[in-house]
C-alpha positions as CSV (number, residue, x, y, z in Angstrom):
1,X,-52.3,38.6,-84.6
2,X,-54.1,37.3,-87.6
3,X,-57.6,35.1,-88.2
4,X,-59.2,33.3,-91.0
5,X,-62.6,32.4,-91.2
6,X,-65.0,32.3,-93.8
7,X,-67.7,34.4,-92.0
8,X,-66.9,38.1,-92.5
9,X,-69.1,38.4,-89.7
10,X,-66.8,37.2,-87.2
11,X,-64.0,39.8,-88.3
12,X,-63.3,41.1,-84.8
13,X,-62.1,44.4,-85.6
14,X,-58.5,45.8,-85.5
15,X,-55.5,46.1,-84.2
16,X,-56.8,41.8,-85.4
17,X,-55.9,41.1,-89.7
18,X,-58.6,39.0,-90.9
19,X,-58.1,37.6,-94.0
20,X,-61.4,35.5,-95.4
21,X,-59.0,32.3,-96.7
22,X,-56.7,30.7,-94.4
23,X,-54.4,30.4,-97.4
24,X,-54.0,34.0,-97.3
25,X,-53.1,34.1,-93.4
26,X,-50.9,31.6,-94.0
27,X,-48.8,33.5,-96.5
28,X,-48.7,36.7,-93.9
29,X,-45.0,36.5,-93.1
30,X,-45.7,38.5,-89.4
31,X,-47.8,35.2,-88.8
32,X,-45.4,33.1,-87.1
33,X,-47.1,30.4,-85.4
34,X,-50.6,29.2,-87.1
35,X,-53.4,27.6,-84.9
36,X,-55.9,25.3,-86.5
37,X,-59.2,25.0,-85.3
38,X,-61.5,24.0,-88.2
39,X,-62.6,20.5,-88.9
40,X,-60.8,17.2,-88.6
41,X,-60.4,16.5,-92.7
42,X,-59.1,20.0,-93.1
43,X,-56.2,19.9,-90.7
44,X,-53.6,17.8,-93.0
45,X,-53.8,20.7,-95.8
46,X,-53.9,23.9,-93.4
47,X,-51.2,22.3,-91.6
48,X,-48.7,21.4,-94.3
49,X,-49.2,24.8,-96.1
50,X,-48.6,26.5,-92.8
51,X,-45.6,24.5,-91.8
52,X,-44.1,24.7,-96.0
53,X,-44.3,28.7,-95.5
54,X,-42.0,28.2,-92.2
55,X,-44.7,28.5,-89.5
56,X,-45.2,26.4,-86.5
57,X,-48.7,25.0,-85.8
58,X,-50.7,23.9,-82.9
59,X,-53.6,21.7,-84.2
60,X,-57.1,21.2,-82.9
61,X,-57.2,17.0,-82.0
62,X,-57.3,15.3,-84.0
63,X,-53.8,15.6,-85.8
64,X,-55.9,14.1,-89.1
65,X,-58.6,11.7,-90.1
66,X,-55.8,9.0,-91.6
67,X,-52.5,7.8,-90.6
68,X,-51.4,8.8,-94.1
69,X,-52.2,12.3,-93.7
70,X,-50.9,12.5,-90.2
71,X,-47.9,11.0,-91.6
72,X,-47.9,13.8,-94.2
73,X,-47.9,16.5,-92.0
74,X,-44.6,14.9,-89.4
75,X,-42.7,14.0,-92.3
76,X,-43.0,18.1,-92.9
77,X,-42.5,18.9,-89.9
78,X,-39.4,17.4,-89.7
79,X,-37.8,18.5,-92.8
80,X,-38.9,22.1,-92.4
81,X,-37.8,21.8,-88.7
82,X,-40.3,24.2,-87.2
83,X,-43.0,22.5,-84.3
84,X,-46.3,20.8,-85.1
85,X,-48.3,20.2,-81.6
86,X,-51.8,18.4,-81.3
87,X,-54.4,20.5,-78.7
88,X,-54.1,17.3,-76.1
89,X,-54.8,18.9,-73.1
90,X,-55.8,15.9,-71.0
91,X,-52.7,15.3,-70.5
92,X,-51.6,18.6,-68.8
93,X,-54.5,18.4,-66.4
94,X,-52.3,18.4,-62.8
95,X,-54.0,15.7,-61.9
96,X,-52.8,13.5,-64.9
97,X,-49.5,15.3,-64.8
98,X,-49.0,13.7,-61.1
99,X,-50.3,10.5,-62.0
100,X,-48.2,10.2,-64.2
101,X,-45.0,11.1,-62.2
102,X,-46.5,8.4,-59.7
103,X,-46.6,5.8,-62.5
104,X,-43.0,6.6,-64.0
105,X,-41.4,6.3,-60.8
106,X,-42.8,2.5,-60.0
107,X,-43.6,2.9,-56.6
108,X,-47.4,2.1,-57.3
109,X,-46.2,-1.4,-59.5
110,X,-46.7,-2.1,-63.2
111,X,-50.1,-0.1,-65.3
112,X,-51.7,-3.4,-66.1
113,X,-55.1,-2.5,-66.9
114,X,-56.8,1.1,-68.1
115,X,-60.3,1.3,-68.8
116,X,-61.9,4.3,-70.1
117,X,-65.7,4.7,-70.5
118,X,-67.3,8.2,-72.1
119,X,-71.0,8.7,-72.4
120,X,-71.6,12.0,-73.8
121,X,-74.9,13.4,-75.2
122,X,-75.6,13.9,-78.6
123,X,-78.5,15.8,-78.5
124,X,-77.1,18.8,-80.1
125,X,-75.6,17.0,-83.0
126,X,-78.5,16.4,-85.8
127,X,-78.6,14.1,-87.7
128,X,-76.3,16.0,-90.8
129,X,-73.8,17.2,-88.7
130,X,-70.4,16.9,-90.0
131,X,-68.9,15.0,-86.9
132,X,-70.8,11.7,-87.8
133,X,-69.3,11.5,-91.0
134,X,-66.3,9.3,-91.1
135,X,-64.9,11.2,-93.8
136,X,-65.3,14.6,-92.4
137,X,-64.7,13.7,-88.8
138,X,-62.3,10.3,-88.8
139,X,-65.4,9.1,-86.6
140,X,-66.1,8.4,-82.8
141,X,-62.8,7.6,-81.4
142,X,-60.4,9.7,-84.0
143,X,-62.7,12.5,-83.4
144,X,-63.4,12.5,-79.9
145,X,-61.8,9.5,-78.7
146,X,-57.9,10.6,-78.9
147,X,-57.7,12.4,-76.4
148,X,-58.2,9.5,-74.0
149,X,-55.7,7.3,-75.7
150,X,-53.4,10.4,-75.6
151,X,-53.7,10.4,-72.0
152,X,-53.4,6.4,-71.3
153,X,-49.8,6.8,-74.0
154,X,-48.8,9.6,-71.6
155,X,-49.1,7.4,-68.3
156,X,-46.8,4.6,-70.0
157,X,-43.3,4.3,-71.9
158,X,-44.6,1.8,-73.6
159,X,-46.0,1.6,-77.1
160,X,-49.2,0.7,-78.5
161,X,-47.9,-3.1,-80.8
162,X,-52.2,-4.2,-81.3
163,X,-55.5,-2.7,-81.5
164,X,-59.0,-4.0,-82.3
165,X,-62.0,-2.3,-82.1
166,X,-65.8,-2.7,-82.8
167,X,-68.1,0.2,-83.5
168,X,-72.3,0.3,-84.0
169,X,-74.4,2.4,-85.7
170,X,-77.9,3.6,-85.1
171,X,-78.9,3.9,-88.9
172,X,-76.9,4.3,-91.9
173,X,-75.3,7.7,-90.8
174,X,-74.6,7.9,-87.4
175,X,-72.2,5.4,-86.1
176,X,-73.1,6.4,-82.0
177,X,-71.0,3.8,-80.4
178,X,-67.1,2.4,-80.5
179,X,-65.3,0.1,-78.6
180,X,-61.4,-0.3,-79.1
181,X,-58.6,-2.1,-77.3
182,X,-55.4,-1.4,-76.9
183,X,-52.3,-4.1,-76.0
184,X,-49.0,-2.5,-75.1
185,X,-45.4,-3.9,-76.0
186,X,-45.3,-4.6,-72.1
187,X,-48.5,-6.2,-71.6
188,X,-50.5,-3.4,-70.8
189,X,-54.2,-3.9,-72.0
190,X,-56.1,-0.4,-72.4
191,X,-60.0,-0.3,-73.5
192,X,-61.8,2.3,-74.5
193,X,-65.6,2.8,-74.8
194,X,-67.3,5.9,-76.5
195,X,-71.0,6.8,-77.1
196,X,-73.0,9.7,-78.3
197,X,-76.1,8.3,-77.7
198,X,-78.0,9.5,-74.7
199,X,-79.4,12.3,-73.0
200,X,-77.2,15.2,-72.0
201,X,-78.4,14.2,-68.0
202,X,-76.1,10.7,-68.8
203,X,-73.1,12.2,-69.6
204,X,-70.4,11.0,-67.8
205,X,-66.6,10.0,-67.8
206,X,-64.7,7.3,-65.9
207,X,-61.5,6.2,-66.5
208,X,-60.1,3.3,-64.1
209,X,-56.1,2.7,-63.8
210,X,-55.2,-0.6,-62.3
211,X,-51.6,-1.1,-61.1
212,X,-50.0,-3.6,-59.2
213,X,-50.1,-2.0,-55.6
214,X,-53.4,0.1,-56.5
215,X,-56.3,1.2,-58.5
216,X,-57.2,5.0,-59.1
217,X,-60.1,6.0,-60.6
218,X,-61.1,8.8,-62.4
219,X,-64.6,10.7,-63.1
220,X,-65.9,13.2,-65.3
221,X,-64.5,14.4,-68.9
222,X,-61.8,16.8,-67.1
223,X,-60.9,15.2,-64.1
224,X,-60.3,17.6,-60.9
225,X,-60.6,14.7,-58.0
226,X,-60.1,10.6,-58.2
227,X,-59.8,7.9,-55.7
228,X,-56.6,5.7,-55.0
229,X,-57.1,2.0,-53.5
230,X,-53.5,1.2,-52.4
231,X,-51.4,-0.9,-50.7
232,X,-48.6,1.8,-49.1
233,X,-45.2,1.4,-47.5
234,X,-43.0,4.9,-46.8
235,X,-42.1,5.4,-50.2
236,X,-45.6,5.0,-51.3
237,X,-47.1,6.8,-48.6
238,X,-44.7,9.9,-49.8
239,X,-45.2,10.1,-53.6
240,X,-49.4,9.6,-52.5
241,X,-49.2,12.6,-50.5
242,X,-47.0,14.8,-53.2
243,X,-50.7,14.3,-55.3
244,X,-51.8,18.0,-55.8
245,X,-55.0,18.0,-52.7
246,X,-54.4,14.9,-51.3
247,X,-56.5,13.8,-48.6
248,X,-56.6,9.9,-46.6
């Protein structure tokens, strides 16, 4: 076990290497898998370097702060063979994981309509802080945002064909607000709203799922309960009650 960091301070001590340039862990050949948990616009570099040396990485969201750079980073991935995996963890929630079984086996309908809503504080993010710099960051919804249209692409086969967005800014460095929609290849329309701009006692996450037979609906950033609305025959009633603490 190896770790990088700048801080000699946060050398935690053997049996731990700690090397002060990632570089330098990266060229450790007992290092074989290399996680990334810095800032979004150093991920492309740390990850390619890792992956060219043979390692396999699991990267802090987001996987970069352009599509060129993400590109950069699968086309390596492929030719070096070794596995590059984004810290989505929304997606393994149990919750999502049996939504998502629900939703691949039809029994609820079609996913017509998602709608996702985030209000988080940003009271502990001043004014220079790195994550409202679009450069540093990738901004609002490649920042914080992707883990949300991780989970929606993870409810559905199909694929994202057109997305349009809006975003607003308080002053000339903190763009607080963005608002981006998603249409599907099957006629699936997904928004998604995120804001940093209130009091930490606002904070809160919905995320509403409307299918042809039902409507679930989600709360809070890591969803551990939801609600289903649904019209239920025996096959319905079944998959339902397979839901991990289901209760009528």
């Amino acid at each position: 076990t190896a770790a990088a960091d700048t801080d000699p301070g946060r050398d935690p001590g053997p049996p731990v290497r700690f090397y002060h340039r990632w570089e330098e862990l990266a060229a450790d050949p007992d290092v074989e898998i290399v996680v990334i948990a810095t800032p979004p616009f150093t991920h492309a570099d740390m990850a390619c370097e890792a992956l060219s040396r043979g390692k396999h990485v699991l990267i802090e969201k987001p996987m970069a702060t352009s599509l060129e750079d993400a590109r950069r980073i699968m086309d390596l991935r492929d030719k070096t063979g070794r596995v590059a995996g984004i810290d989505y963890m929304l997606r393994f929630n149990p919750l999502v994981e049996a939504l998502a079984a629900i939703t691949h086996s039809g029994v609820l309908g079609e996913l017509r309509r998602a709608i996702v809503e985030n209000y988080a504080q940003d009271e502990i993010l001043p004014q220079d802080h790195w994550f409202w710099d679009r450069e540093l960051s990738g901004g609002i919804l490649v920042e914080h945002g992707v883990h949300f249209f991780d989970l929606i692409n993870g409810l559905t086969t199909a694929t994202p064909q057109r997305v349009s967005g809006r975003t607003h800014s308080r002053n000339n460095s903190q763009e607080d607000q963005a608002l981006a929609m998603v249409v599907y290849d099957n006629g699936l329309m997904a928004t998604h709203y995120h804001a940093f701009s209130r009091p930490g006692f606002f904070e809160h996450t919905s995320i509403r799922l409307v299918y042809d037979l039902a409507q679930v609906d989600l709360q809070d950033w890591i969803p551990l309960a939801g609600q289903i609305t649904a019209l239920v025959n025996g096959t319905t009633a079944k998959a339902l009650y397979g839901l991990p603490g289901f209760r009528e």
